[in-house]
N, C-alpha and C positions, 0 to 999 in steps of 0.2 A: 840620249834617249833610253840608253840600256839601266840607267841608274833610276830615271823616273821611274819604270814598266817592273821593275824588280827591288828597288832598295827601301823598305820602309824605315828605314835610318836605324835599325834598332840589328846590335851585334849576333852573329851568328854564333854558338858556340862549337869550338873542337876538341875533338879528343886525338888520342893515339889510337894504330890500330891494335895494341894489344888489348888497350881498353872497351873498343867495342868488339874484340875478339870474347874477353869476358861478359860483356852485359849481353850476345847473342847467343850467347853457349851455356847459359844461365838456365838451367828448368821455369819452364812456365813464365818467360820471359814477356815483357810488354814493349820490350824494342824490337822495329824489323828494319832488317838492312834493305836497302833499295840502290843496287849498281846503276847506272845513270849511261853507263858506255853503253856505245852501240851493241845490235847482240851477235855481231860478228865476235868482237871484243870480247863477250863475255861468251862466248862459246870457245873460247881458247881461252879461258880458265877463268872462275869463279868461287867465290865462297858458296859452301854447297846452302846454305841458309839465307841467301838473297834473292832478291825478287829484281828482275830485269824490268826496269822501267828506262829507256833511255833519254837520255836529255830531249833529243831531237822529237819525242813524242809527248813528253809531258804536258805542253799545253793541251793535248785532246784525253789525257790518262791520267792526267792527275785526281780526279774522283777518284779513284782505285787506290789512293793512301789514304790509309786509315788515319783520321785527327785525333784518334782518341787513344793512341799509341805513341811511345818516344822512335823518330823515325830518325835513323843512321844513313848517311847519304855517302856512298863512295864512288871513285870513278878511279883512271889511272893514277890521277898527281895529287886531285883533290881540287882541281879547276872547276871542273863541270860540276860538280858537286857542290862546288861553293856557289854556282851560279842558280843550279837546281834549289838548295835550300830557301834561297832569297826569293824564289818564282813560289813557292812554296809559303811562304811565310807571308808576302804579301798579300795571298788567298786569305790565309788567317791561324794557318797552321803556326800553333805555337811548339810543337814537342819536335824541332827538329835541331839533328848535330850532323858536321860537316865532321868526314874521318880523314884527320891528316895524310898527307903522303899515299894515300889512294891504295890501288893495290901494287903500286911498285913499292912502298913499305911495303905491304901487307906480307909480300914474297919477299922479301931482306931478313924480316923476323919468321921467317920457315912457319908462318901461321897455314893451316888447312886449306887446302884449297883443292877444288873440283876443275 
């Protein structure tokens, strides 16, 4: 059921988190991150440049991402995020990237974080 409601057969793409550490920290940038964890989760540490949308809300919050922007989807592994992207793109959203290894990368490569 979960593959009919979210998989429009069509690949999701990813990057590393250094590389969406670059395209967010980019001036005047048209990518926005969107952390996908709970906000327990992400009140015990975040990139200070994301926007807290958690998985667990998305079906009622997802109007609140922008489609006319490239949207970076992270979480801790990169699970929720891969699942987020696909709910996401089924809508219609085309400008979305899953960030590998989540923010447990993200803390290995000593990237910023709040």
């Amino acid at each position: 059921m979960f593959k009919r409601l979210f998989d429009t057969g069509k690949s999701i793409p990813s990057i590393t988190v250094q590389e969406a550490w670059k395209r967010i920290a980019t001036p005047k940038t048209k990518s926005m991150l969107i952390d996908v964890r709970e906000a327990w989760e992400f009140k015990q540490g975040h990139v200070r440049e994301a926007c807290n949308i958690p998985l667990s809300q998305l079906g009622q919050r997802f109007r609140e991402v922008p489609s006319d922007r490239d949207i970076l989807l992270i979480c801790r592994s990169g699970h929720r995020s891969l699942q987020a992207a696909k709910f996401l793109q089924a809508r219609g959203w085309e400008q979305i990237t899953n960030v590998s290894g989540g923010m447990v990368s993200w803390e290995m490569h000593r990237l910023p974080i709040e």
